[in-house]
N, C-alpha and C positions, 0 to 999 in steps of 0.2 A: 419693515419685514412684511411679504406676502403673507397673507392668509388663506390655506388651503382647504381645499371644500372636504367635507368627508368620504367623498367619492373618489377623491386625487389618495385623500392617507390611504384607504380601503387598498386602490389599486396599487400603489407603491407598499405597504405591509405587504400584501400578498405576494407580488415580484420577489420580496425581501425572505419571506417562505418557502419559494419558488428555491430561489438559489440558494437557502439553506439546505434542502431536502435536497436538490445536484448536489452539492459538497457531500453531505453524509453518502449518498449511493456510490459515489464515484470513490468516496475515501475505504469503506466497506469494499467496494469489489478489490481498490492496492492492494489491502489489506490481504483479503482472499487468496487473490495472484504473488505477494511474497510467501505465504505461507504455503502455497502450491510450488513454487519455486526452492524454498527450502526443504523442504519435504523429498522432494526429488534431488536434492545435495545431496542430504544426509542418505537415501538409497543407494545412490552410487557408488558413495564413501563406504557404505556397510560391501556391498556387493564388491568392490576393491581391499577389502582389509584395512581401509583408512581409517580407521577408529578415531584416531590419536587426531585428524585432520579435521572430524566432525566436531570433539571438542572445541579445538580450536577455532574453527568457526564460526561455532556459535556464539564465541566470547569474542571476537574482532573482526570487524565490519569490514575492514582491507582485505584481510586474508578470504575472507568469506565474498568478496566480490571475486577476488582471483580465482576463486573454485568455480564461481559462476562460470566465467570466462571461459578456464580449463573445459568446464564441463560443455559450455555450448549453450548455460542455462538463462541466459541475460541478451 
């Protein structure tokens, strides 16, 4: 087995930090944009009289991509 210099761990930890902090930014902003995304469902659905459609949605991940879809919002 190689034996790595503490400068090689140093830099390969850090890369390994690197691309945990990408992960968490990128997963945070999804995050952001579906809640931006549903938000703007549930308006439409209010502004339409869809009540009954909002619930729905919110409880089934099919039906609530279809509203996406309908809506234009995906």
């Amino acid at each position: 087995m190689k034996m790595k210099c503490l400068t090689e761990y140093d830099a390969e930890r850090e890369r390994e930090i690197e691309r945990e902090q990408y992960r968490e930014v990128y997963l945070a902003k999804g995050i952001a944009e579906g809640r931006t995304e549903m938000g703007s469902l549930m308006i439409k659905l209010k502004e339409l009289g869809r009540v009954d459609d909002a619930f729905k949605a919110a409880a089934d991940s099919e039906y609530r991509e279809s509203l996406f879809k309908e809506f234009g919002l995906s």
